[in-house]
N, C-alpha and C positions, 0 to 999 in steps of 0.2 A: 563579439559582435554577432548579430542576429543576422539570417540572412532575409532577406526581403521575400523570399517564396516560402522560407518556413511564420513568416509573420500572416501571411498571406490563409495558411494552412491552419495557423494557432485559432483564427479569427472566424474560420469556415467553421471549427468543433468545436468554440465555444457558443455557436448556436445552439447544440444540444443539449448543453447544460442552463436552462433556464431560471434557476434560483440560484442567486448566491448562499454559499455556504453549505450547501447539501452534503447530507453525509454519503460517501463515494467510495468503492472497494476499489482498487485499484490493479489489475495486472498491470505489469512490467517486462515487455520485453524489448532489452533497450536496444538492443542491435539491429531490430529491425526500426528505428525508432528513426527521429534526425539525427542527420548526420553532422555533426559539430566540433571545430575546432576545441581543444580545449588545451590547456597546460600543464595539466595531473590528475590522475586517478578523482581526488576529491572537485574538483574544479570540473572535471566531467559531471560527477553524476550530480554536484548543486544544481549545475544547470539544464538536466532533465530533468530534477526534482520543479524547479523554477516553471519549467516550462508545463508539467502537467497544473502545477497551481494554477498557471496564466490559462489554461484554456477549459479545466472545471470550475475556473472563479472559488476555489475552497479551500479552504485550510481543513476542511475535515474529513481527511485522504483515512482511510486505511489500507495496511499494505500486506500480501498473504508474506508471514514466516514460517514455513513451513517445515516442521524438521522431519526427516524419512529414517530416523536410525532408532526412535523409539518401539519399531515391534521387533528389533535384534536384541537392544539392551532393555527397556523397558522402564528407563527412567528419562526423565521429562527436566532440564531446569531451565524456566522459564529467562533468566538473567545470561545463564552462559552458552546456551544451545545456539547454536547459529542458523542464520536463515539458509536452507537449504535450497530456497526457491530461484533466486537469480541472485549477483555480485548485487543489486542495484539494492535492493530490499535488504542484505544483510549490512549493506554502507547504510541504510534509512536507520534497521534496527539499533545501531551503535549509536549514530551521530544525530537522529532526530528524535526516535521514539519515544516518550516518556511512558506508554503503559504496553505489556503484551498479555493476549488473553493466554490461559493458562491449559487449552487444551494441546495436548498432544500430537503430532503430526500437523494438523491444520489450525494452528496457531497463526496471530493474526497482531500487526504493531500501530501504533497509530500514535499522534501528540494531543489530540485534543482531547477533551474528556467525555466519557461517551458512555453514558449512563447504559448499561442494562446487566443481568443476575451473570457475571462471572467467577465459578470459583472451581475448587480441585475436583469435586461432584458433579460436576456438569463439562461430560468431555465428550459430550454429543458434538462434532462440529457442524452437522447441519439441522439440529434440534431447535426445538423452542425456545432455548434460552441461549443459542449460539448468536455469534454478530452477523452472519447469514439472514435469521430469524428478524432480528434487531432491525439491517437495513430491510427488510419486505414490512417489519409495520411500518417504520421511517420513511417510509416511499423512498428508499435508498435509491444509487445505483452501483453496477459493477461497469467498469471503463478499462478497457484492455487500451492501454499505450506500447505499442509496437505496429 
């Protein structure tokens, strides 16, 4: 159950999301985030997952995966690398994501489909053909939830 001052608060920032459906980078820091009854690991983070949907109105979240062990070993696989970035984002990576971009260290997961030049030659993460790049012509935005 919701509490009535986190419904209160969903309501106040989704003023600032004015279009639906906009494409959204997402930090995640959930700890500082609501504070929420829940009844297991997975049942936690649906329903921060839930709640960032509810207050950017979007399904077209991207979420940072960031792996940090690529400049020790220096290989990159995009499927079994895990997100190094918080619990919440390597739970999205597994259980939501259907595509992650392929650059190294600031790799990034997302479900929707989301056209722009991603491939093993382009591991610029904040280049012209990165998803950086991508939401600045998209009139993206980046939304820290925490």
């Amino acid at each position: 159950m919701v509490n009535q001052k986190y419904i209160e608060k969903i309501k106040k920032l989704q003023n600032f999301f004015n279009q639906k459906n906009k494409l959204i980078f997402v930090h995640v820091d959930i700890f500082r985030s609501f504070k929420i009854h829940f009844e297991n690991k997975k049942d936690f983070f649906k329903t921060h997952l839930n709640y960032i949907e509810k207050i950017t109105k979007s399904t077209k979240l991207i979420f940072p995966a960031f792996n940090y062990s690529f400049p020790k070993n220096k290989k990159f696989n995009v499927k079994k690398d895990i997100s190094q970035t918080d619990y919440f984002t390597e739970f999205y990576r597994l259980n939501f994501a259907r595509y992650r971009t392929q650059v190294p260290i600031f790799s990034s997961t997302f479900n929707d489909k989301i056209n722009f030049p991603d491939n093993k030659k382009n591991i610029n993460p904040f280049g012209k053909k990165s998803i950086f790049h991508h939401l600045y012509l998209n009139n993206g935005l980046i939304f820290y939830y925490g």
